[in-house]
Residue, then its C-alpha position, 0 to 999 in steps of 0.5 A: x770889442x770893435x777894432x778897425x782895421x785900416x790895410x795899405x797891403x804891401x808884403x802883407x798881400x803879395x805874391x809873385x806873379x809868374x805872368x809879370x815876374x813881379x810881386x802883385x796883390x795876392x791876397x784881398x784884405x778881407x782874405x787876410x783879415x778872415x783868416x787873422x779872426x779873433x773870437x769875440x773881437x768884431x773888426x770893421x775893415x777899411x781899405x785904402x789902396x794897395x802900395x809899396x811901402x816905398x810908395x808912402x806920402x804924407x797925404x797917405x799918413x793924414x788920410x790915416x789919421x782922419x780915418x782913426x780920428x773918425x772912428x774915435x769920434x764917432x764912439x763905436x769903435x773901442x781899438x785901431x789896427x794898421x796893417x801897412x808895408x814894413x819899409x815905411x812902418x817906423x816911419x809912418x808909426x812915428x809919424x801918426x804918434x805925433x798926430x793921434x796920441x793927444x786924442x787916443x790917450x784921453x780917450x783910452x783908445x790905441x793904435x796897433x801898427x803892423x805889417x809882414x817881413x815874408x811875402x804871403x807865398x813864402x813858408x813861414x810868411x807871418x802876415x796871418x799871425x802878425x796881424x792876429x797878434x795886432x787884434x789880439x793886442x789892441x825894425x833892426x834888419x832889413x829882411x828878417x821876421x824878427x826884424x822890428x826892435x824898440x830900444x832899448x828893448x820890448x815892454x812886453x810879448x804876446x804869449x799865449x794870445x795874451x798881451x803880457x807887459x813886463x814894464x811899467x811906462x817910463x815916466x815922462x821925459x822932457x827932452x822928448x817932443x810931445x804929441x800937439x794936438x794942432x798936428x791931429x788937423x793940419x791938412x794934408x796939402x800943407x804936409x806935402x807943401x814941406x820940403x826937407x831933406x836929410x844930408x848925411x855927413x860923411x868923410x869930406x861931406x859937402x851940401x851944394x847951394x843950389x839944392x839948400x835954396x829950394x829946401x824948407x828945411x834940413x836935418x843934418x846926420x852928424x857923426x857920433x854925438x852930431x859932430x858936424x864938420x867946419x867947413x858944413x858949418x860956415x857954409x850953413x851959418x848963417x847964410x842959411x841958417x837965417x833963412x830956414x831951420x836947420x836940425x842937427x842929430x846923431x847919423x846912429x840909431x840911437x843916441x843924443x845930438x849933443x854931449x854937454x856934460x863930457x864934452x861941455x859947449x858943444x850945444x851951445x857951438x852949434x846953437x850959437x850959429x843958429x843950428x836947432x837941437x833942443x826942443x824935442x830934437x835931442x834924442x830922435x835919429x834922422x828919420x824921426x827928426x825930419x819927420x816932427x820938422x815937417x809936421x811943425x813947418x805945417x803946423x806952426x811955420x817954425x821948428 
């Protein structure tokens, strides 16, 4: 089988320098992949340049995107690797699930994100083997190797170096937001165009005026179930609320943006006023909500 495996670097790369004092590229991509190799599995190595994963754009994601969809398209290529900077993993991986899976699916093809937590000069780095597993398959702290979680926990392992699934897929759920496949072609330029922030509400929170005139769009992260204070709501509604869209969810983790069936009218108190929270937005936490709004402002122009 041909995989292609795109690299971005980042910790999976670095060493430090004693020259600088700081952490450079250490390892090639082509290094690293040589000794990841999987026998019988043919990897095709495309790099793109070397970052941070602190250093992640939108234009980095789309270039991402057009580079798996040629590869399907093309038809020589029967899996898709990314070996990118963890800080940014979950990020860009929900990212490219909205983009690529209504052409992955159909096509039986998959995208197999990774990364390394260890710098390639520590003891136990696990960029060989993270990346060995990523071919052979195809976060919750901020440091440690086992630091990437799924909730509410894994589908399965690789054990052996063998992909074992102890679930079956869920079935579809409809408060979820699905994969458009308009997302697969909006260019670029149009996803940096996009200007949302997220504002997290805390104890006597306050949004100035001056940085909502120059947004397109906002997700609020309320406390609990998106519990957002008064006072941010007569600010925002509807002097703003008319003027761009304006998510609500949860600051947690996980969890739902609303509790209707315990505390009944609390969507209606916020949608009354013209804040978003259904529509796919129900259960993502911050990061996820901001980033399906900035694909749908480029996509569509709304929410």
């Amino acid at each position: 089988m041909r995989v292609l495996v795109i690299t971005l670097g980042a910790t999976a790369l670095q060493k430090f320098d004693k020259a600088s004092g700081t952490m450079q590229l250490g390892v090639s991509p082509r290094e690293l992949l040589a000794q990841a190799a999987v026998a019988g599995c043919d990897a095709e190595l495309q790099q793109m340049p070397v970052r941070s994963g602190a250093e992640l754009t939108l234009t980095t994601v789309a270039q991402i995107r057009d580079a798996v969809l040629a590869g399907l398209n093309s038809g020589t290529h029967g899996a898709f690797v990314l070996l990118i900077g963890t800080d940014t993993l979950e990020e860009a991986a929900f990212l490219l699930h909205l983009m690529l899976s209504a052409a992955l699916r159909p096509a039986g093809r998959a995208l197999v994100i990774t990364g390394a937590m260890l710098p390639a000069d520590q003891l136990g780095s696990d960029n060989i083997k993270n990346l060995r597993d990523a071919l052979q398959a195809s976060r919750a702290d901020s440091q440690l190797i086992g630091a990437f979680q799924s909730h509410p926990g894994p589908i399965g392992q690789l054990r052996s170096g063998e992909p074992c699934f102890y679930f079956s897929p869920p079935p579809p759920q409809p408060w979820l937001p699905a994969p458009h496949a308009a997302f697969a072609a909006v260019p670029a330029a149009a996803l940096e165009r996009q200007r949302v922030t997220i504002w997290t509400l805390t104890a006597s929170a306050s949004i100035p005026d001056s940085l909502l005139s120059e947004l397109d769009g906002l997700v609020l992260a309320g406390s609990g179930s998106g519990s957002v204070p008064q006072a941010i709501i007569d600010q925002l509604s509807p002097a703003w609320t008319a003027r761009l869209p304006i998510v609500i969810c949860s600051r947690c983790g996980v969890g739902r943006n609303c509790d209707d069936f315990l505390y009944k009218g609390s969507r209606h108190k916020y949608e009354s006023r013209g804040f978003v929270l259904g529509s796919g937005y129900e259960q993502l936490n911050p990061l996820q909500a901001r980033s399906l709004l900035v694909l749908r402002l480029a996509a569509f122009g709304h929410a």
